[in-house]
C-alpha positions, 0 to 999 in steps of 0.5 A: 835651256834658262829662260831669263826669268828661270835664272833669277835669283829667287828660283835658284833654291829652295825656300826655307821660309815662306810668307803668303798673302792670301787673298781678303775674299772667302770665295778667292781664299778657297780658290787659294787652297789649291796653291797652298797645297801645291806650295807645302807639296813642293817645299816639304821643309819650308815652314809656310806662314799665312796673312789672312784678312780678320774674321779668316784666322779659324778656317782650317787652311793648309799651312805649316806655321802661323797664321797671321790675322790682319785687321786693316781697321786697326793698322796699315799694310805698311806698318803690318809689313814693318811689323813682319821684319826679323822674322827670316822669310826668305820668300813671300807670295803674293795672291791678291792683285792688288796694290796694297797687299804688294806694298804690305810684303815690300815692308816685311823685309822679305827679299824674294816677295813673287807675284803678278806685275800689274796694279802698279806694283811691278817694283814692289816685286822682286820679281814680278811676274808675267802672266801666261793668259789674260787675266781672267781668262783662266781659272783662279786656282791655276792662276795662283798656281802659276806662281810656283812654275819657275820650280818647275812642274807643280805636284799633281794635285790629289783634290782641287780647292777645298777646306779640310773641316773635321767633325771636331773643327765643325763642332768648334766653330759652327753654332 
């Protein structure tokens, strides 16, 4: 039987083109790794662009497309949001709880932007979810992988959160 949510609009298929907001802190970004396996597992041909905070854009993170660098200091959610439109996402995720990174995507013209309501941003959303526990009373990483439940189960995960560094990407970018 569909739940109601189930048999919204934003589940019934696949999407072609995903947009990410992952979270401004390095700690919940690499809690975040989690999701962006599962989401590349799950959606094998969506391209999976990301928004990283200024200073993030060299970490080696799971993805299948862009990495977008966002420096707050030198422009706004709105105007990076506005910005982002015309590139044909058909979703976004939404990882941060907070207000600005949901009224970012509500800029980008992306139609499904999934994430949690709270924060006031419930109609920023479409659609805001529910969460399943209290928040913070579950790991970080499950929470995020929540996002992906309305597909159905989540691929078993082969490894937990983590940065995938090569000897190559060490010597490149630590002194």
């Amino acid at each position: 039987m569909t739940t109601p949510m189930l048999a919204h609009p934003a589940f019934q298929r696949d999407p072609e083109s995903v947009l990410v907001r992952t979270p401004n802190w390095l700690g919940d970004l690499v809690m975040g790794t989690a999701f962006l396996q599962a989401l590349l597992q799950r959606f094998p041909a969506a391209r999976v662009d990301l928004i990283v905070r200024k200073g993030f854009e060299a970490l080696p993170l799971p993805h299948r497309g862009d990495i977008i660098t966002y420096d707050r200091k030198q422009i706004g959610p709105m105007r990076f949001g506005w910005n982002l439109r015309g590139r044909g996402y058909t979703h976004a995720f939404v990882l941060p709880p907070s207000f600005s990174a949901a009224w970012m995507l509500r800029w980008s013209g992306t139609p499904w932007r999934i994430g949690y309501h709270g924060e006031s941003r419930a109609y920023l959303l479409n659609p805001a979810l529910s969460r399943q526990h209290a928040p913070r009373s579950v790991h970080l990483t499950a929470e995020y992988l929540e996002l992906l439940r309305p597909w159905g189960e989540h691929p078993a995960l082969s490894q937990g959160p983590h940065l995938p560094t090569t000897p190559d990407w060490v010597a490149t970018h630590l002194p």
